[in-house]
N, C-alpha and C positions, 0 to 999 in steps of 0.2 A: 504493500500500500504506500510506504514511501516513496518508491520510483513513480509510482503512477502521483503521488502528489508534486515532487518537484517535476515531471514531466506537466502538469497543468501548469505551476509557477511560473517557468517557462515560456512556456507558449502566451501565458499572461506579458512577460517581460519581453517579449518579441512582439507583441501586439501595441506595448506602451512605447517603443522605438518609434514603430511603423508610426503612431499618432503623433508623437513627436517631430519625426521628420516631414510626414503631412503640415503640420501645424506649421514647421518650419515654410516650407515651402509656399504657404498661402501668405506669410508675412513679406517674403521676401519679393512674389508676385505686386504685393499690395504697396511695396519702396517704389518697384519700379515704375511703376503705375503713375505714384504719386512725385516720384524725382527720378525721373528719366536720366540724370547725370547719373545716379547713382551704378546704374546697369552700366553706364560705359566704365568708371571706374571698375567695379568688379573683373567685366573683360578684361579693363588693363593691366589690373593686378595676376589674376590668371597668365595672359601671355607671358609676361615680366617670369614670373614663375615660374613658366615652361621653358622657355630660352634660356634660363638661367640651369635647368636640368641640364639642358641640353649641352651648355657650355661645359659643365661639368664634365660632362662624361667623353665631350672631345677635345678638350683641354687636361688631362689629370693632374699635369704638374704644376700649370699656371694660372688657378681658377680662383686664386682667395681675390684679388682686385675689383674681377666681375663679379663675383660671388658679395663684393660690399657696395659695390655700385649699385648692385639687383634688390637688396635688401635698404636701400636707403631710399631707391625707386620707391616701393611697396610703401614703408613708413610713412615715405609723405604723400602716397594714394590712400593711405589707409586714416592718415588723419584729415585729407580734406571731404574722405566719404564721412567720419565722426561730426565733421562740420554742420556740414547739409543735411544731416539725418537729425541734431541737436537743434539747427535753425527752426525743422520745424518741428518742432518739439515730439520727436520720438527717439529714443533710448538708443547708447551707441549701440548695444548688446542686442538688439529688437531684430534683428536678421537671425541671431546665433541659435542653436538648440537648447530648447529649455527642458531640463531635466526636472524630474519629481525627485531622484534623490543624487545631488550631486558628488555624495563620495563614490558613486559606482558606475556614477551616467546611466543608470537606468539597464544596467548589464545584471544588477544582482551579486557582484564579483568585485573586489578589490585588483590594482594592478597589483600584488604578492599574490593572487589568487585565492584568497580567501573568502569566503563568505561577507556579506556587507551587513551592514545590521537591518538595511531592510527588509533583505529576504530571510533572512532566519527570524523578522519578526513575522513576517508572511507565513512561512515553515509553522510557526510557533501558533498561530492561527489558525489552518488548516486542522495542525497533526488536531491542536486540544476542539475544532469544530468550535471557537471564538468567533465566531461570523457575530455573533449575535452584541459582542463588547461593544463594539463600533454605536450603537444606538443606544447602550446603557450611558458610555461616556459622554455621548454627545450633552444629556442633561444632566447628569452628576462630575459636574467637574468647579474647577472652583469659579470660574469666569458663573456659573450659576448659583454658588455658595452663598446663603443666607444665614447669617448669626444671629439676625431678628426673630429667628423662628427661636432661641435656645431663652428660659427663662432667666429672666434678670432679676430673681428672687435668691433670697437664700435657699441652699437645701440642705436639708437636715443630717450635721457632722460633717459639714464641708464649710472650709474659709472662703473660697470662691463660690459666688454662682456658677449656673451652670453656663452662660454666655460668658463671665469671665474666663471661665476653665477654655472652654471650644474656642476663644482665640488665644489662648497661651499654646493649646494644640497644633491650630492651623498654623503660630508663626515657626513652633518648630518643625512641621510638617514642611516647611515652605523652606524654612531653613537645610533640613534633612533632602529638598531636594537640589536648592541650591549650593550646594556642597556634595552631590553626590558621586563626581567625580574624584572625592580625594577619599584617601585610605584611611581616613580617620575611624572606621571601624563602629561606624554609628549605626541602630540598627532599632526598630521601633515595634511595640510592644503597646498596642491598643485593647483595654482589658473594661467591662463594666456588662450590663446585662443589654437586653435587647433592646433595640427602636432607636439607638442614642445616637447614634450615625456614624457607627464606625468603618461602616462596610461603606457608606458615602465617603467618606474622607479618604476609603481606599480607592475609591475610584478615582478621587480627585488626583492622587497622587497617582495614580497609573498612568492617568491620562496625559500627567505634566510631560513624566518621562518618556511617554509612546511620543509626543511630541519633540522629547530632544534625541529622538531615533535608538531609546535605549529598547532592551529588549525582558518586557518583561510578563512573568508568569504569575497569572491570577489563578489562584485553586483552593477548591475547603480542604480541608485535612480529611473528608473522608475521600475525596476523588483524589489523592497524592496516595492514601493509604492505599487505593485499587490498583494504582501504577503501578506501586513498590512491589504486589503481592499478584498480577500478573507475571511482571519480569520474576520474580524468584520461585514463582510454583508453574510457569509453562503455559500460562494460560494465556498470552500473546498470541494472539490468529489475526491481526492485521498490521501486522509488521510495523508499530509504531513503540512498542516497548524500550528497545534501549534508548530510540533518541527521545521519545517522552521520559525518560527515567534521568539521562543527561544534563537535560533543562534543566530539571528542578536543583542543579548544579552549577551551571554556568550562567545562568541567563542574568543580568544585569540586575533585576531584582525579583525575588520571589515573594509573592504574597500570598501566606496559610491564613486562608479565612477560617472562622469557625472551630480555632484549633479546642479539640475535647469531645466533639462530636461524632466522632472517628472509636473504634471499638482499641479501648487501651488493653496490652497485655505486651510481653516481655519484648515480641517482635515489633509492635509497632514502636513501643518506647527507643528501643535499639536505632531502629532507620530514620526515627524523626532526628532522634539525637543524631548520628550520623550524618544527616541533611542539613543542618543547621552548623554541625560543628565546621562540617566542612568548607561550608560558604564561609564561617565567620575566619577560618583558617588562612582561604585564596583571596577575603577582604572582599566577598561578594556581599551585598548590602539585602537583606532579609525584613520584612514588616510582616507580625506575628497578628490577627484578631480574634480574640475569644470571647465570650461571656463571662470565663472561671476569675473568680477575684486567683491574687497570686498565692493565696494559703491552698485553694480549691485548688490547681497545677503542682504545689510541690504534692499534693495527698493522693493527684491520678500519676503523675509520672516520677519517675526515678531523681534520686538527689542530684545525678549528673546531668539532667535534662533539665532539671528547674533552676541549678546554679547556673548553669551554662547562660541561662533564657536569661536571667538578674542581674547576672556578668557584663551581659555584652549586650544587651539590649536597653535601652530607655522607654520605663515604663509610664504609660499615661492613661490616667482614668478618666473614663467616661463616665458622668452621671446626670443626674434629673428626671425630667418626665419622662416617660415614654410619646416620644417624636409621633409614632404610627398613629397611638390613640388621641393628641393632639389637634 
């Protein structure tokens, strides 16, 4: 099933060219159109180009002279076509190919030949059937984020309200993601009962990051549980096991929703621990959401799993009304 998915991505990314260079080509119809100098330039520069090929290759020993003569040609064809195109107010770049993702040109590929992080968030998409993100973030992201909704009352055993608290959250949230490029080993831990909007704030921060082309993984802790427990007892029949199992390893950030809801026992304790230690190990950057206050977590999972989470995690609680019944 993996082949036949990146053979779709593909054909997807050979499609997004094609439209590109269509795109292209209608702008460049529509220069000439509009500045008829501009097409003879182009010619010129072309020719210029060609005859300087040309010279090359039947001159080999004495070509750097023409070779700077031709390039000094082009420069000053190249800035009076910037001119004309700037006089009437269209962009020097407005002939060029416009890419969707400019670290790959829209190939998918790094020049080392590595994967780009748009298709492995594409990949990441696909494999986990995330079609559906795309329409949750569009409205739960923070460009939509209302703190007027959170009550501005006391609540009972707490020094903040509960809107005080939600923007002491959002600014580390905001913070956590404007630093998430450095090693600083920060890693968040959203803990209180239901409705209070944690799983919103997760989205918020998914969203930031799909926006700064990082790549990452939303899943509850029972659907990571099913990953782990396909790949290790054989029950993979659509060939997505080890690189779904991979992700929840490398991917830029993972987010465990829901963590507790998952059936605890000696093996899940084991590979969550494992999945966590390991990100916090390679400085991959992990957000935890549960219900369980932090006594409830040390009492379901093991002392290495609950220090580890205290350790290296920044805990932040949620509380107040219930948001849904509001």
């Amino acid at each position: 099933m993996y082949d036949d998915i990146m053979r779709e991505v593909s054909v997807e990314y050979e499609k997004k060219r094609d439209r590109q260079e269509r795109e292209k080509r209608k702008r460049i119809e529509y220069v000439y159109k509009k500045i008829p100098a501009i097409k003879r330039i182009d010619e010129d520069i072309m020719r210029t180009s060609i005859s300087m090929a040309k010279y090359i290759l039947g001159n080999p020993e004495g070509y750097k002279e023409a070779v700077e003569k031709a390039k000094r040609t082009i420069e000053s064809l190249k800035m009076e076509k910037a001119f004309l195109l700037t006089e009437c107010n269209i962009p020097p770049d407005y002939m060029e190919l416009k890419y969707d993702c400019d670290c790959c040109k829209d190939t998918g590929y790094l020049e080392n030949g590595e994967k780009c992080n748009c298709l492995k968030q594409e990949l990441v998409n696909r494999a986990y059937k995330m079609s559906n993100i795309g329409n949750v973030l569009s409205k739960e992201n923070f460009q939509n984020f209302n703190i007027e909704i959170f009550s501005n009352e006391k609540f009972p055993g707490e020094e903040l309200t509960p809107r005080e608290n939600m923007i002491d959250i959002v600014g580390i949230a905001e913070g956590f993601i404007s630093n998430f490029d450095e090693a600083n080993g920060e890693n968040l831990l959203f803990y209180g009962t239901t409705g209070l909007g944690k799983t919103y704030l997760c989205n918020c921060i998914a969203k930031a990051l799909l926006d700064k082309n990082k790549i990452v993984i939303y899943q509850t802790a029972f659907t990571i549980l099913d990953i782990l427990e396909k790949r290790k007892f054989g029950k993979d029949n659509d060939g997505l096991g080890d690189y779904q199992y991979n992700l929840l390893f490398n991917a830029d950030l993972l987010i465990i929703d829901d963590l507790g809801t998952e059936v605890s026992n000696t093996f899940t304790n084991a590979e969550i621990f494992n999945i966590v230690n390991t990100r916090i190990i390679s400085s991959k950057k992990t957000l935890i959401s549960t219900n369980l206050t932090p006594k409830e977590i040390s009492e379901i999972y093991t002392d290495r799993v609950f220090s580890r989470i205290l350790d290296k995690f920044i805990p932040l609680k949620f509380y107040g009304k219930d948001l849904r019944w509001e």
